[in-house]
C-alpha positions in Angstrom: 14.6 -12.2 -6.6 18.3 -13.1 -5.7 21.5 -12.4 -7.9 22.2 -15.9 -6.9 25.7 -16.2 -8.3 26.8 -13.0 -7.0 25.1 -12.9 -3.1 25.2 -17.1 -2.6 26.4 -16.7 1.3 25.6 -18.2 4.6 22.5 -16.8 7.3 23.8 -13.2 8.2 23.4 -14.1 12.2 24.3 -10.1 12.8 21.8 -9.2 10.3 19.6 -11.4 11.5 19.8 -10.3 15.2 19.0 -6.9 14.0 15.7 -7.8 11.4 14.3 -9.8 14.8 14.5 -6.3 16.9 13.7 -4.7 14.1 10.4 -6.3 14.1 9.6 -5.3 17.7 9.3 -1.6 16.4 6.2 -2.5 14.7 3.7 -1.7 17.2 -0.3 -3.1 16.7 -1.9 -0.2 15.1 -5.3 1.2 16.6 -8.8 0.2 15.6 -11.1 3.1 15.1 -14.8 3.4 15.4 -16.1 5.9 12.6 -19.8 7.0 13.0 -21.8 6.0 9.8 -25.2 5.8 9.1 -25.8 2.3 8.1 -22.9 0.1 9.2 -20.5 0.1 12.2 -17.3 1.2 10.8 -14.0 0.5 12.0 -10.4 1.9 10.5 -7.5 0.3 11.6 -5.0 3.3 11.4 -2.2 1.6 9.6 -0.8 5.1 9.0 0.7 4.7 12.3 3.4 2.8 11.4 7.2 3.4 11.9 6.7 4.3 7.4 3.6 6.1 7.7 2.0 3.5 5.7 0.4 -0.4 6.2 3.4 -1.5 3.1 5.6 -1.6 6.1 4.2 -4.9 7.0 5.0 -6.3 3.6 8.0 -4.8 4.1 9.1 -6.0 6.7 8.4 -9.4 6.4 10.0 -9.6 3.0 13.2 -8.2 4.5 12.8 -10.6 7.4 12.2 -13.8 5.6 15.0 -13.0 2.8 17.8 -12.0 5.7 16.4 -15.7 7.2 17.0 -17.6 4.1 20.4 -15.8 3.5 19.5 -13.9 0.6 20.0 -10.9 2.1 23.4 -10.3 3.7 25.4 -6.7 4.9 26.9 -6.9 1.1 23.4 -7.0 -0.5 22.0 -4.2 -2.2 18.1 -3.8 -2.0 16.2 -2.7 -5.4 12.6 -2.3 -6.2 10.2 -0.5 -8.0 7.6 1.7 -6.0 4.8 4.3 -6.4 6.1 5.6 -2.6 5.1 3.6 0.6 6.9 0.3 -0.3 10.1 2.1 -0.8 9.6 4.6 1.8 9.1 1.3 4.0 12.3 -0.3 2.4 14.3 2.7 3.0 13.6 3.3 5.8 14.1 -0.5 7.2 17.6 -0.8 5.0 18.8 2.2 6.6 18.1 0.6 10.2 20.2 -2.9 9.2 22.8 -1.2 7.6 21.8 -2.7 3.9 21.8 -0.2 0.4 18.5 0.4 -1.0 17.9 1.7 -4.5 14.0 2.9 -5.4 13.3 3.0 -9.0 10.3 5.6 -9.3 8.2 7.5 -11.8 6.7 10.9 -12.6 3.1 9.8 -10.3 5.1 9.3 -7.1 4.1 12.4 -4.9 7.0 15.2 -4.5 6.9 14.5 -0.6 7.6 10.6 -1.2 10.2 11.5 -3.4 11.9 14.1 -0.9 12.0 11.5 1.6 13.6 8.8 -0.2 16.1 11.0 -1.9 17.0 12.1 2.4 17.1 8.5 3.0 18.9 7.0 0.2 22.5 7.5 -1.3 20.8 6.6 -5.1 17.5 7.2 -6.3 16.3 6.0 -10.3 13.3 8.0 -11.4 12.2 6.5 -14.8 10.5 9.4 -17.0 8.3 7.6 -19.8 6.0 4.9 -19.7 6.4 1.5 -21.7 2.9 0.7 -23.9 -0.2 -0.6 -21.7 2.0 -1.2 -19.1 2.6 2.0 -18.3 5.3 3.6 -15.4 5.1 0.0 -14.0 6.8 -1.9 -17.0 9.4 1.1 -16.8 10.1 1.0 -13.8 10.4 -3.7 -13.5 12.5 -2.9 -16.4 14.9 -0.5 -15.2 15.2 -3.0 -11.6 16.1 -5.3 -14.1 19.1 -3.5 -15.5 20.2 -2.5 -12.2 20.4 -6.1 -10.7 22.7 -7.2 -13.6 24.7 -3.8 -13.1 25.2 -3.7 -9.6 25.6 -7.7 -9.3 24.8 -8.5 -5.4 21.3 -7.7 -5.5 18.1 -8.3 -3.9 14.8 -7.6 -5.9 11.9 -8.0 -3.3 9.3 -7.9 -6.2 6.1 -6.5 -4.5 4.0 -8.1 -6.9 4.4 -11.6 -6.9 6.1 -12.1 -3.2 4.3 -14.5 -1.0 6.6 -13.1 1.7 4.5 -9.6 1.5 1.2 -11.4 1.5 2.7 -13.4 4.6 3.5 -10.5 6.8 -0.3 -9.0 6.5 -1.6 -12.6 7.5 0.5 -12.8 10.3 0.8 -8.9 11.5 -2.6 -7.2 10.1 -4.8 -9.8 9.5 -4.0 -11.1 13.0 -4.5 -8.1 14.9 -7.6 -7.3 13.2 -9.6 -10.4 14.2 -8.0 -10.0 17.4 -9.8 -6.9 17.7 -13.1 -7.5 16.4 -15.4 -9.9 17.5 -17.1 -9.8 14.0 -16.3 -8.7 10.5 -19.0 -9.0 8.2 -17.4 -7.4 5.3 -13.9 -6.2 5.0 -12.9 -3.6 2.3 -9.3 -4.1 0.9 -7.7 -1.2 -1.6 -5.5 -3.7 -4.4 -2.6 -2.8 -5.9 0.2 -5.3 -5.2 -2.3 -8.0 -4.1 -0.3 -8.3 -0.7 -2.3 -6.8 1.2 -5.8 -8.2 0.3 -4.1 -11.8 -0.4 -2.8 -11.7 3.2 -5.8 -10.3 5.3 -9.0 -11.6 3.4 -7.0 -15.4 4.1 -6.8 -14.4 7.7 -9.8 -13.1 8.5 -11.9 -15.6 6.2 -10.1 -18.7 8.7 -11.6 -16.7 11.6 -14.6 -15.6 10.2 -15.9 -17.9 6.8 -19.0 -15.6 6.7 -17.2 -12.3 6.3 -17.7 -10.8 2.6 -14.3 -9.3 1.3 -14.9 -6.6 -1.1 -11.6 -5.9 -3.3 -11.5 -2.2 -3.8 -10.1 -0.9 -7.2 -9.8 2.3 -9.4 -11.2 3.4 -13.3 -7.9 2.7 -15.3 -6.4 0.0 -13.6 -6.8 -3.7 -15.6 -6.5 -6.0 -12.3 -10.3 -7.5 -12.6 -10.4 -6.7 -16.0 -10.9 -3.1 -16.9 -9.5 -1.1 -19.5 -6.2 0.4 -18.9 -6.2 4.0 -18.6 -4.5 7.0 -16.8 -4.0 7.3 -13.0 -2.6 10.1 -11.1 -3.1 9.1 -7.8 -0.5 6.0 -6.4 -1.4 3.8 -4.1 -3.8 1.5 -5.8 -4.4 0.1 -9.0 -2.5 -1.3 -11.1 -1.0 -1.8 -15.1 -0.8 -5.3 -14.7 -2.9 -8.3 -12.6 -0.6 -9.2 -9.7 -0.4 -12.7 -9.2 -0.7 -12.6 -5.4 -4.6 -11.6 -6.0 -4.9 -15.1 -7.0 -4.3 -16.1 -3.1 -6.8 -13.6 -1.8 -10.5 -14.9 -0.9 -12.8 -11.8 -2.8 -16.4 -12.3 -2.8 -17.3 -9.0 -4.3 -15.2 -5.9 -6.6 -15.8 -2.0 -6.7 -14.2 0.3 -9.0 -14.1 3.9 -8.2 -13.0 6.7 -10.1 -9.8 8.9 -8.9 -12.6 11.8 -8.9 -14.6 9.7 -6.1 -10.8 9.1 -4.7 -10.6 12.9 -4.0 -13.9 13.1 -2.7 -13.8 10.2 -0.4 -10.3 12.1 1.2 -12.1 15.0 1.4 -14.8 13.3 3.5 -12.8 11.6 5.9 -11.2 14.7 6.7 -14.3 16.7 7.2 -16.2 13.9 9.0 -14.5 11.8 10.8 -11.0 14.5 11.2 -9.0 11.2 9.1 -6.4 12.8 7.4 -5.8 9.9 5.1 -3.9 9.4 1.6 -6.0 8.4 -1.6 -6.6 4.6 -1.2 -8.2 5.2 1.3 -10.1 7.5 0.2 -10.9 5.3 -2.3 -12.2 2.6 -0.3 -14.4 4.8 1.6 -15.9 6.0 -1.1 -16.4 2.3 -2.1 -18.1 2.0 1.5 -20.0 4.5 0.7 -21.5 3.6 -2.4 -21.7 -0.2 -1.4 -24.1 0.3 1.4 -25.9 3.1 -0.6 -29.0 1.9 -0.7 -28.9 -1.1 2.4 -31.1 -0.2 5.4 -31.3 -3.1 7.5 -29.6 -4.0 10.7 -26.0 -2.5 10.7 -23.3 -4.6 9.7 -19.6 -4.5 11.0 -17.3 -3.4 8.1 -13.8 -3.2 8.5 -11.1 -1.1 6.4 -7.5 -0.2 6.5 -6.5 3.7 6.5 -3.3 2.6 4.5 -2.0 5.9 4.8 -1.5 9.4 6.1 -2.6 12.4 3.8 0.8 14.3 4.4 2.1 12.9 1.0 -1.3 13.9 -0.7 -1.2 17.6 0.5 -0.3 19.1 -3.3 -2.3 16.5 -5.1 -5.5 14.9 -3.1 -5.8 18.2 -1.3 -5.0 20.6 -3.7 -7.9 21.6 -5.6 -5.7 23.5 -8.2 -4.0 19.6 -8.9 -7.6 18.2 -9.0 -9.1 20.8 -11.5 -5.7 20.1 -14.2 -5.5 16.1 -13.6 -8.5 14.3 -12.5 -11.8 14.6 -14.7 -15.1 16.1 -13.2 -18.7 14.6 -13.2 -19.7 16.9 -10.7 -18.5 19.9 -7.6 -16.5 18.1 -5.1 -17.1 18.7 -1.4 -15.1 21.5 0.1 -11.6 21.1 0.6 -10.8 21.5 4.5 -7.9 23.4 5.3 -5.0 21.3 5.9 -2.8 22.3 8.4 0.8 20.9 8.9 0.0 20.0 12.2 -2.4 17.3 11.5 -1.6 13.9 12.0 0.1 12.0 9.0 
């Protein structure tokens, strides 16, 4: 992850005074009861964070344990690839502790995201064409590759394969989610990196052995197997299997299509006033379509609103965007009128 040869230095004790109040910023994020008909259903509103997004617990950690082990010093320079919230995260973090951060993007990130970053950062790399089956994702590891030999004193905090990233939701989400609830009978996790779910379904499986964790996924993404396709919506999915979904602790898998994405957004917003980004609407509609048919006593089911729907506002909540990029089975429920005013 390290240009070894180039960044070799000592523990930054500056830098490393800074990551420790650093991580006193991140605040415990609120649990929120939503009223559903069959389960009791709580969100924990990860799009509180400082980022607007739960990736700033991977974040953070992976900054925190790499400034720890001196691989991260004031001359290192940050580089990673990213859909949005993981470099919005990183961006935002760097800029606090004084490091350089370079995002590599692609055409899916949404114009918002990329707004942000190019505020935040002195260099952004957008890459424009995707490479095979791989798609945007191959592009974009391959252009953080040339950039760490180019630039020399690097650090690559490689989202997909990090222990650190899983480590921070073990210790930060997963922690304050069984602190929360006295039972979690199933817990739905959106995958894309396989930090998230790897880090919270180890957690709150220690607490709670009994607690099903349902891995959440979308049509076109190969991590449990299915045939790559397109995918307009970031966020979740993937082009390749991470191989920190081999730490997480899944009992079951749903795949929803980005069209059930939409619709799932849509619902939060005009239900429960959740104006969310599309994993989560994702995993609601996963909810949703999990406990269909079940009509016994209600079980407590846990999920993470990953993050705010500001981001989405031209694409998730645009019906224009949906009718030209995602395919319809059917009429989706009304789009609410977003306001600017709403809550990320």
């Amino acid at each position: 992850m390290t240009n070894p040869s180039a960044c070799a230095a000592a523990v930054d004790q500056h830098l490393w005074t800074k990551v420790q109040s650093l991580g006193g910023r991140l605040a415990e994020t609120e649990l929120v009861r939503l009223p559903h008909p069959r389960v009791a259903l709580y969100a924990k509103m990860e799009s509180a964070n400082p980022g607007g997004s739960v990736k700033d617990r991977a974040a953070y950690w992976i900054l925190r344990e790499a400034v720890r082990r001196g691989e991260i010093t004031r001359r290192t320079t940050v580089v990673e690839s990213s859909s949005g919230n993981f470099a919005l995260a990183l961006a935002l973090f760097c800029g606090w502790l004084g490091i350089t951060f370079i995002p590599v993007l692609d055409p899916n990130v949404n114009k918002a995201t990329e707004a942000k970053l190019r505020h935040l950062c002195e260099r952004v790399e957008k890459v424009e064409e995707p490479e095979g089956a791989g798609g945007f994702l191959r592009s974009r590891l391959r252009r953080v590759a040339e950039l760490t030999e180019e630039i020399g004193c690097t650090y690559w905090p490689d989202q997909y394969a990090n222990p650190d990233g899983a480590r921070g939701h073990f210790e930060m989400t997963g922690r304050e989610l069984v602190e929360s609830l006295e039972k979690i009978d199933h817990l739905f996790v959106g995958v894309g990196t396989g930090a998230t779910i790897a880090g919270l379904s180890q957690r709150v499986t220690a607490a709670s052995p009994h607690t099903r964790v349902v891995a959440v996924d979308v049509e076109g993404s190969v991590i449990f197997g299915g045939p790559p396709g397109p995918r307009f919506i970031p966020g979740i999915g993937s082009a390749i299997r991470p191989r920190l979904v081999e730490h997480a602790v899944i009992t079951d898998v749903v795949t929803v299509s980005e069209w059930d994405e939409v619709a799932g957004c849509r619902e939060l917003l005009r239900k429960h006033a959740v104006y969310a980004g599309g994993s989560t609407g994702c995993v609601y509609a996963a909810i949703n379509r999990y406990f269909e048919h079940y009509r016994g006593p209600p079980p407590t089911v846990a999920f993470l609103c990953a993050d705010g729907g500001g981001p989405y506002r031209h694409t998730v909540y645009d019906p224009d965007w949906v009718a030209t990029h995602i395919s319809s089975p059917g009429p989706l429920p009304a789009a609410p009128e977003v306001e600017l005013s709403l809550p990320r």
